[in-house]
TORFI-664384 format. One record per residue (C-alpha): residue in one letter; x, z, y. Coordinates in steps of 0.05 Angstrom, whole numbers, plus 5000, padded with zeros to 4 digits. Layout:
TORFI-664384
AXZY ...
END
This chain:
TORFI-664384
X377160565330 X380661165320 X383060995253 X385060315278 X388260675327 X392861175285 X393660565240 X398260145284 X402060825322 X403760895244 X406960225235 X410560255299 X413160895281 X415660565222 X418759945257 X421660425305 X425560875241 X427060195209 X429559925269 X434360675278 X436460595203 X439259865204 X443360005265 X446060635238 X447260255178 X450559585213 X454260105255 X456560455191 X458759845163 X462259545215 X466060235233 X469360235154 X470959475170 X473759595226 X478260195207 X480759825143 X482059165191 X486859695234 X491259775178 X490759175136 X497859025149 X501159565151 X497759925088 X494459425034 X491659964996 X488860315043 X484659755081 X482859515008 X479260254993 X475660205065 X473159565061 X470459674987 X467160295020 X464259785075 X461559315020 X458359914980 X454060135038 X452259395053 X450659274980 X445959964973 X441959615027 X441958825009 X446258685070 X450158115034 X452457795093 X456258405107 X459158545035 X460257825039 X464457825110 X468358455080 X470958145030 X473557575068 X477358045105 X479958305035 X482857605021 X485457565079 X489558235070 X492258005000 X493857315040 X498257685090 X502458055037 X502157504990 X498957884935 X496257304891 X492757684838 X488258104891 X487757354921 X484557114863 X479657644841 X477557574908 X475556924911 X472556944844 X468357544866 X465857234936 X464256554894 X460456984855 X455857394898 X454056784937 X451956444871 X447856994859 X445257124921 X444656314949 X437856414972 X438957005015 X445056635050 X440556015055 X436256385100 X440956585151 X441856225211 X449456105207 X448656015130 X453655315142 X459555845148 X458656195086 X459555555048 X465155305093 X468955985092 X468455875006 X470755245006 X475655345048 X478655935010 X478255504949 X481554984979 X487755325010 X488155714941 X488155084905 X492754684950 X497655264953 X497955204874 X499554484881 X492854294845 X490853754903 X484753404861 X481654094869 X483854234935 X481653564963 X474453654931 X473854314964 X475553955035 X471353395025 X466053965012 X466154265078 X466753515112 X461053175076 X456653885106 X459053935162 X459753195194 X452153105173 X448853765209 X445453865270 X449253935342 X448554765332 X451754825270 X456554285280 X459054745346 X459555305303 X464155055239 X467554505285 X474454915261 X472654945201 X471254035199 X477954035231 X482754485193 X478954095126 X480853405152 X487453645167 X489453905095 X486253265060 X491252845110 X496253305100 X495953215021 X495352445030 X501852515066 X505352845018 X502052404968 X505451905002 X498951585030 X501751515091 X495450995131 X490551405100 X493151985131 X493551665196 X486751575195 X484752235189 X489052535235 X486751975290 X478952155271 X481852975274 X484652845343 X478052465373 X473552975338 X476953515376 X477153175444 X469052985437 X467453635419 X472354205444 X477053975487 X478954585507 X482254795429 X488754605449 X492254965390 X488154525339 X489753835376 X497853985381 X497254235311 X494553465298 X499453155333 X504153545296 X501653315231 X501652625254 X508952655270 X510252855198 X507152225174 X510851815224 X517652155199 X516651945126 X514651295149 X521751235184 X518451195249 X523551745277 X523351585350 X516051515351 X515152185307 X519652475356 X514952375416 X508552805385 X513753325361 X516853425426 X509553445458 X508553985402 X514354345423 X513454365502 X505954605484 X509455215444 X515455295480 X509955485553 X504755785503 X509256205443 X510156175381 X516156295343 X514255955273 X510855345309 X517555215363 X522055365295 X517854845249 X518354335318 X525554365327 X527654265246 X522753615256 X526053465316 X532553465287 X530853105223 X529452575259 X535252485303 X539752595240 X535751985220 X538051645284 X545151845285 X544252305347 X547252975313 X549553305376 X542253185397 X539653455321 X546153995331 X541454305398 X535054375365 X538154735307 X540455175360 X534755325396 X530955425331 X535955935309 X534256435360 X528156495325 X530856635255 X531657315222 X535457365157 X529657395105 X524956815139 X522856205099 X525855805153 X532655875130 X532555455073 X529854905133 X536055045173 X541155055114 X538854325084 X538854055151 X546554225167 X547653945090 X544953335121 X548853385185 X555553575146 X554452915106 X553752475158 X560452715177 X562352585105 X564453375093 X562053435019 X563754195014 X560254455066 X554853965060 X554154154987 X554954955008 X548754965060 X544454604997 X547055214953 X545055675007 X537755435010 X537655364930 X539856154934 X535156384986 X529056084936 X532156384880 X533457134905 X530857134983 X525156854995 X517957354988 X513357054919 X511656234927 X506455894879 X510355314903 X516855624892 X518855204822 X517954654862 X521954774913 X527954944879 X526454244842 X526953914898 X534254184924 X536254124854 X535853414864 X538153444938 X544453744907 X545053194851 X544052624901 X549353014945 X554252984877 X551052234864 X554051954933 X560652334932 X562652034857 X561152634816 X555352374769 X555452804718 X554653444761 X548953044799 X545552904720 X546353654713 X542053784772 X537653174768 X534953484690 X533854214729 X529153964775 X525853424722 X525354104673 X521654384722 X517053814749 X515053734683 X513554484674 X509154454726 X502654734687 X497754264733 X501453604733 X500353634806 X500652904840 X506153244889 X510553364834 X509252744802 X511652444856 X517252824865 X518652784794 X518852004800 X523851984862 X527852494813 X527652004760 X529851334807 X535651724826 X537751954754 X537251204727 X542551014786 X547951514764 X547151394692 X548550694707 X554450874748 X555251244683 X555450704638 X549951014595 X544150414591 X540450664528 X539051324576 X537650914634 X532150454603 X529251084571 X528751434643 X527150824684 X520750754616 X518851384628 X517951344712 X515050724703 X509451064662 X508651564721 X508951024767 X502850704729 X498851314731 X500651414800 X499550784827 X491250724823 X490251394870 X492950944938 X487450614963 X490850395029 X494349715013 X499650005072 X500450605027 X499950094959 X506349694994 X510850335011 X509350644954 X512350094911 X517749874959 X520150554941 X520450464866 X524149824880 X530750154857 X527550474787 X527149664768 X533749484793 X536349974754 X531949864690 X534949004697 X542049264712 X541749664639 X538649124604 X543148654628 X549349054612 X546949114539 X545148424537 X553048214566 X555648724508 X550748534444 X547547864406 X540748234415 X537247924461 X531248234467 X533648564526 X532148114563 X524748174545 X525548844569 X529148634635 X524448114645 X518748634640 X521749074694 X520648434738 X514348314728 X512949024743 X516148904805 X512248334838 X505148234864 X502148794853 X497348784907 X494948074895 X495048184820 X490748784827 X486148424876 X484847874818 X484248344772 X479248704809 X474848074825 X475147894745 X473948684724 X467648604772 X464848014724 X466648324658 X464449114675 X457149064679 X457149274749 X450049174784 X449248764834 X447949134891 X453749584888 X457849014886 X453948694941 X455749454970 X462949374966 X462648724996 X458848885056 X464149405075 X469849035076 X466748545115 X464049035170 X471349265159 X474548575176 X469848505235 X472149045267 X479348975251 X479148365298 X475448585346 X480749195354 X485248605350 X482948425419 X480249015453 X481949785437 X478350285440 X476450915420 X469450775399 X471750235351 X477350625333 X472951125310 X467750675269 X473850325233 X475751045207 X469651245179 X467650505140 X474550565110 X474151245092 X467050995059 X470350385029 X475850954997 X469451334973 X466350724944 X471950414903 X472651224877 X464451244859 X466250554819 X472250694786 X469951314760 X463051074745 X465150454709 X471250564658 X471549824640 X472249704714 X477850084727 X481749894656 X480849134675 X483249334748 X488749684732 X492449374677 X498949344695 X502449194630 X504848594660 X506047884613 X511047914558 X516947414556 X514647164497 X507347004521 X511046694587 X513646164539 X507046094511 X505445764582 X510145394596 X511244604567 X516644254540 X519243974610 X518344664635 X523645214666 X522145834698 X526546094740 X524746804766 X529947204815 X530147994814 X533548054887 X537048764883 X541349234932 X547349064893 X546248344863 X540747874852 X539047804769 X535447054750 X531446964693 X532346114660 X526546104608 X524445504578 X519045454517 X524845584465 X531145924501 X532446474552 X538046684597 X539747184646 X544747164697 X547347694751 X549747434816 X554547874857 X551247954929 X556747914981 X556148285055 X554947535083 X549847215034 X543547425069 X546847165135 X547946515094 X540546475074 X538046595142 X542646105173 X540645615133 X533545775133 X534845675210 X536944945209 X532444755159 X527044885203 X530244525266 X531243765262 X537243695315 X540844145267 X547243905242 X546743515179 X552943625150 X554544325161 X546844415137 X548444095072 X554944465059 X550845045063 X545044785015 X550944544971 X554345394971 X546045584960 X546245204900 X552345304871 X550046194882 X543346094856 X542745574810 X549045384781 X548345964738 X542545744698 X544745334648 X542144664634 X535844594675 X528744194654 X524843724696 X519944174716 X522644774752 X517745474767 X521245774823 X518946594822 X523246754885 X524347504914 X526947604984 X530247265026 X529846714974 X522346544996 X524246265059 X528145725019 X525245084992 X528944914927 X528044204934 X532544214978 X538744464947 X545243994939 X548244014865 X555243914860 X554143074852 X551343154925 X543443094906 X538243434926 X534843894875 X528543444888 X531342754863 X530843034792 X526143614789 X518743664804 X518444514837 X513744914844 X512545694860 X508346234840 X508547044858 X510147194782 X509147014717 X502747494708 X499347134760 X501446474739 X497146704672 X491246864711 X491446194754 X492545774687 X486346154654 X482045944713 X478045234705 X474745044769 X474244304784 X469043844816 X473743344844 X470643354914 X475143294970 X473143655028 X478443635094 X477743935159 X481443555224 X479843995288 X480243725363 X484044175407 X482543845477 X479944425505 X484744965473 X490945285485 X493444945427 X497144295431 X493043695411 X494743355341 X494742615344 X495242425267 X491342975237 X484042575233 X488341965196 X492042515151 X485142765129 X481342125118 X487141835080 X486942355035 X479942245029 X480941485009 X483941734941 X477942364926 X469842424931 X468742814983 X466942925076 X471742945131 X469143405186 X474143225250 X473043305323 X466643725338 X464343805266 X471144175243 X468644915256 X469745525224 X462345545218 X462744985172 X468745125136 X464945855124 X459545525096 X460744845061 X468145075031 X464845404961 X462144684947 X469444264940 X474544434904 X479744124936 X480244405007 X484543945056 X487144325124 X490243885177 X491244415238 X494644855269 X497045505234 X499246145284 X503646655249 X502647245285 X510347655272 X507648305298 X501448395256 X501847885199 X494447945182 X492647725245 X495547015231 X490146525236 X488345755214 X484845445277 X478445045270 X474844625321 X471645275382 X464644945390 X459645315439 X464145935447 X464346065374 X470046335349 X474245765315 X480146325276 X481046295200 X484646995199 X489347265138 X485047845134 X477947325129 X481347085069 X480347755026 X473247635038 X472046925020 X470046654953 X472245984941 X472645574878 X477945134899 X483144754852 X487144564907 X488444814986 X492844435032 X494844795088 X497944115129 X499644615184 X505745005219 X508245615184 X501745625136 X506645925082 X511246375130 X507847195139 X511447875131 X516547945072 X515548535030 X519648724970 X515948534908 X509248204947 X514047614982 X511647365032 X504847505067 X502146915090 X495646545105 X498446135045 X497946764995 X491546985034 X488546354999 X489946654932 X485747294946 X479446774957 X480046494889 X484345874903 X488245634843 X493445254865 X496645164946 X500644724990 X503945055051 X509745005097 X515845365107 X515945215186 X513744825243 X511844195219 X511543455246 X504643235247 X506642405235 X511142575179 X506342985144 X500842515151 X505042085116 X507542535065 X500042865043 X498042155042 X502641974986 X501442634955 X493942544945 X494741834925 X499942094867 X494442574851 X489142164843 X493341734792 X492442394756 X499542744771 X500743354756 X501343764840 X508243884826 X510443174812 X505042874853 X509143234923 X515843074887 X514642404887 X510842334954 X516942704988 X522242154950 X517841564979 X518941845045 X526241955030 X528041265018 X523241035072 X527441475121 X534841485090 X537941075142 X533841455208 X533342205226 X527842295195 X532242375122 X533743065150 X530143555101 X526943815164 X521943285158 X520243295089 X521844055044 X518144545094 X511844245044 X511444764977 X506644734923 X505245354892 X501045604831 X496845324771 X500444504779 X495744154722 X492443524750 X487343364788 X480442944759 X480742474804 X473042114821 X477241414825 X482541564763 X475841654724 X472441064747 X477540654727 X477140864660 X469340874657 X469540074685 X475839894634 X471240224584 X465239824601 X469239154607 X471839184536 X464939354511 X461838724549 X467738224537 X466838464458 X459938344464 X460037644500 X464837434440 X461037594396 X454937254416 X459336634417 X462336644357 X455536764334 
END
């Protein structure tokens, strides 16, 4: 016992020294740490030799966590006075002690931080160098180990989740990925408020953020109402840098809005705040350029832009992003040049900033971008410079950036803006093709011209084609696609039922399945080449092969509409043209006015055909000699107009001698063409609206089953017309025959809906957005319903309709409407129309001559007024329909002659 006895006095003894030494030694440690943190900013040098003597002790004894914390502080010293070299031997020596000590940091209990405080560093190191691929993996790092732990941890790195969700939105944003950005700001700000509402700083500094995306966006009053909540917080709390950065938003945007003496005060009051060798200058200098051009003062304007461009060059303290900003007011100065007629300066100062774009060592997507806008604005002066070889070698070369570019936005939002934006590279690229063209017999620039408008148009549709066909072709198993297809319709789903009732909940679970749909589309582009290549081949069809499509009756007319003039493309199988028409102030007035009466039947008929007379002699006359069959690819303004109905100069409508039809561009019409899908079953839809908001439509059951008296097929009316079944028995026809009402919903376009028969509180709502989900094989849709072809109008997309929506489901060919539609004269008309297709006429010529029956039915009662009859279009693949009956006919003619040979013979026998 006595042994025993000594025994355990002799470990406690020990525990008891041990216990002495490691708090001498932590007290050791953190008294070197402490003294170097005292002077870290006023002597560099100094705090660097103290906290190496901190992480010398710590290392002698194994204490990596405090090596490990010291030389965070060591980084964060060379941060504060900027010393990038001592910045990045830092980092590379804290990434390597925790590699080589991982499993002693895995065994602490706040191990989570080590990681996130890594990542972090790597990620502000690598977004500060403009090398956001890196940055953004780093981010997604601490997100994907952070959002996944337990409550504890969680707590403990919730600044860390936050500030990493902040820098991947704020690299979308200045990626231009504007939605996606949104979203992560949105899922920042409710993260904050669930789990520390009391980190004020971090939500304003949100809100902040968000107002930056709202600015680009051109949302300036709405970006102005988080920046001034920003401000207020700052202006009670403190803050010089964040009231500063506040008021130059501020003022931004009312510049944007015309309000300078409002933009004039926060300048001011952000002034007071400014000492002569802060970054901030260069903010306040380009924002009086801005001010001094509104006010049309080119010197000064152009003297505040030399300012900033001096204060990079001499003033400001070591950038890694400093090339890039001196780009960027390069080009601020050339546009200034650009708009006060002095192109060749603005040339000089547009190849400064492309020089050093393109120097950029990392080919950063932030200078890409910025070397693109560059680029747009370079092709416009050299145009203004008469130089069109130079232009179509610029405009070539952003359009190969724009191609690279254009795969990384996953947000269709993001997708549209993006290319709305590059609008102007194609106008100019058509402008210099066509000037050649006017000036030379060699006219293959057209070809080119007619490239740059392909380019132009449907690129969201194409690429959703593309994607459906890349998904048969790349080998892609079935359950990942099965993957994909489950999130977007959980996505959907909850689109609507935000539609209806917001909240934050919902809000919340939208966020992350899109941000998992983002992920997913990345795992399978970058898992499956062939995937990606089919996806994203945006060469778009050559002229040549255009021709290749088209027949000997055919002309297709496609319209580039510009800021400056509107360019139209006559190609037939053998010849070519193209034409520039001269926009005046009043033509899209003219359009809309007309548009206007179309759709109204107590419009006045003459003063409605002296304007479809002045609509023909702008956009057609100019194509010379026309074919029977005319392809209308309109742009614009010029989708609300039905061709059909334009008055040539011998007072006849377009449609007494031309079959027309439409399509999005001539690189879709090749996809539709390539697609076979035919059954000839009819299958048409008739809903009952006696218990609906919706007014009832009395000839809608006898529109549907005379259509069906011409095809094989069902006719579901009344009770039997539900979504359900339209859901459900649609894959089976392929000719799909909708006699209802269509809603187009102005304010949020994909929220436009097809109604069905509401049977036992189902929901009876064919939305836009249900559409991208659908898989149909239809040859034919008929949307014999108000508005079915009307939706948003977006440069280059046209117009976003239900009608379009169709196309997304697999649908080869459509028949919409242009407006509000009368349900007896339609009857009538889609009556004649399937009996002309069941004769086996082509879709084009099958409506043509459906809508001239009418005509002369009508010519001597209101109903001749084109209200009644052109709001129907047929758009898409226009070869005929098999027709059950057509075929029958044949088959018994067939059988006759066989028989009657047969029964001769036996008598002659």
């Amino acid at each position: 016992m006595k042994y025993i006895l000594s025994f355990i006095c002799l470990i406690s003894l020990q525990v008891s020294l041990s216990q002495q030494s490691s708090q001498a030694l932590e007290k050791t440690i953190k008294k070197l740490s402490n003294k170097a943190i005292n002077i870290a900013t006023s002597n560099q040098d100094s705090a660097y030799y103290y906290f190496k003597q901190s992480i010398k002790v710590a290392a002698i004894n194994k204490h990596w966590n405090y090596a490990m914390d010291n030389y965070f502080e060591i980084y964060n010293t060379a941060f504060y006075h900027n010393n990038f070299t001592k910045r990045q031997s830092t980092l590379f020596t804290i990434d390597s002690l925790y590699n080589s000590q991982q499993n002693y940091f895995n065994t602490l209990e706040n191990s989570l931080k080590y990681k996130n405080h890594i990542n972090f560093y790597y990620g502000f190191y690598y977004y500060r160098l403009n090398n956001y691929e890196a940055a953004k993996n780093r981010f997604q790092k601490i997100i994907d180990n952070t959002a996944n732990a337990d409550n504890s941890q969680l707590l403990k790195n919730k600044t860390f989740l936050s500030v990493a969700y902040s820098y991947v939105a704020k690299m979308n944003t200045d990626e231009g990925k504007y939605a996606l950005s949104k979203a992560l700001y949105d899922k920042n700000i409710r993260f904050l408020k669930t789990i520390d509402s009391t980190n004020n700083d971090l939500i304003y500094s949100n809100y902040n953020l968000l107002a930056e995306v709202l600015k680009k966006e051109n949302k300036h009053k709405q970006s102005n109402s988080y920046f001034l909540k920003f401000l207020n917080y700052y202006d009670n709390k403190g803050g010089s840098n964040n009231i500063m950065s506040s008021c130059f938003n501020i003022a931004k945007n009312y510049i944007q809005l015309k309000k300078i003496d409002s933009a004039k005060f926060y300048l001011k009051k952000a002034k007071q705040y400014l000492d002569i060798n802060h970054m901030y200058n260069v903010n306040y200098y380009k924002l009086y350029s801005e001010i001094y051009d509104n006010e049309n003062n080119y010197e000064k304007a152009l003297n505040e832009l030399d300012k900033a461009l001096d204060f990079y060059k001499k003033k400001a303290t070591r950038s890694y992003k400093n090339n890039q900003y001196i780009a960027i007011t390069n080009s601020d100065i050339g546009e200034l040049h650009q708009k006060y007629d002095d192109p060749n300066k603005a040339i000089n100062h547009y190849n400064i900033a492309i020089n050093l774009f393109e120097n950029d060592s990392i080919k950063s997507s932030i200078n890409q971008i910025n070397l693109l806008k560059t680029l747009k604005l370079k092709a416009i002066t050299l145009n203004n410079l008469n130089n069109p070889i130079e232009t179509i070698n610029t405009v070539n070369y952003a359009i190969s950036i724009l191609d690279k570019l254009r795969p990384t936005f996953r947000y269709n939002d993001d997708k549209l803006f993006f290319i709305e934006n590059a609008f102007p590279l194609f106008e100019s690229g058509i402008e210099a093709c066509f000037t050649l063209d006017s000036k030379s017999n060699n006219n293959t620039y057209i070809d080119q011209a007619f490239l740059y408008a392909e380019k132009s148009k449907s690129v969201l549709l194409l690429e959703a084609l593309l994607s459906s066909k890349a998904t048969n072709y790349a080998n892609i198993p079935k359950n990942i696609i099965e993957e994909g297809d489950v999130l977007k319709y959980k996505i959907t789903t909850l689109e609507k039922k935000l539609n209806v009732n917001e909240t934050e909940t919902l809000k919340e679970e939208l966020t992350n399945l899109k941000l998992e749909h983002t992920n997913y589309l990345k795992r399978l582009e970058s898992n499956y080449k062939n995937y990606f290549n089919l996806k994203y081949n945006s060469k778009g069809i050559s002229l040549k092969k255009t021709q290749q499509l088209l027949s000997k009756k055919d002309m297709l007319i496609s319209y580039f509409y510009g800021e400056n003039a509107i360019y139209a493309f006559g190609i037939t199988k053998n010849t070519k043209q193209l034409k520039r028409i001269t926009l005046d102030y009043n033509f899209n007035d003219s359009i809309k006015l007309t548009y206007k009466m179309l759709s109204n039947p107590k419009s006045n008929l003459e003063l409605l055909r002296k304007n479809l007379e002045s609509l023909h002699d702008k956009i057609i006359a100019p194509i010379n000699k026309l074919n029977q069959n005319l392809i209308i690819i309109a742009d614009g303004l010029l989708n609300y107009i039905p061709f059909a109905a334009l008055i040539d100069k011998k007072s006849n409508y377009l449609l007494e001698k031309h079959n027309i039809s439409y399509i999005n561009s001539a690189t879709l019409l090749q996809q539709l063409q390539a697609k076979k899908s035919n059954n000839g079953k009819l299958l048409a839809f008739a809903p009952s609206f006696n218990n609906s908001k919706l007014l009832a439509l009395p000839n809608n059951l006898k529109e549907a089953k005379d259509c069906a008296d011409y095809f094989k097929g069902q006719v579901l009316s009344h009770d039997n017309a539900t979504l359900q079944n339209f859901n459900t028995k649609s894959t089976n026809y392929s000719i799909l025959h909708l006699a209802t009402h269509a809603v187009f919903n102005d304010e949020a376009p994909e929220f436009s809906f097809l109604a069905f028969t509401t049977k036992n509180r189902q929901n009876g709502y064919l939305y836009t957005k249900d559409l991208y989900n659908l898989k149909l094989n239809a040859n034919l849709v008929t949307l014999s319903a108000c508005e079915s072809g009307i939706g948003d109008l977006k440069r280059g997309e046209g117009l976003l309709s239900l009608a379009r929506g169709f196309y997304f489901s697999g649908a080869q060919s459509i028949s919409s409407t242009l407006w509000k539609i009368n349900d007896a004269s339609s009857a009538a008309l889609m009556s004649d129309f399937y009996k002309n297709l069941s004769k086996g006429q082509p879709k084009d010529l099958a409506l043509q001559q459906a809508k001239l029956t009418f005509v002369k039915q009508n010519k001597d009662n209101a109903l001749s007024h084109p209200y009644y009859w052109s709001a129907f279009v047929i758009s898409g693949n226009t070869e005929p329909l098999t027709s059950t009956h057509y075929w029958l006919w044949i088959i018994a003619g067939i059988l006759l002659i066989v028989i009657l040979g047969i029964l001769l013979k036996k008598k002659n026998s």
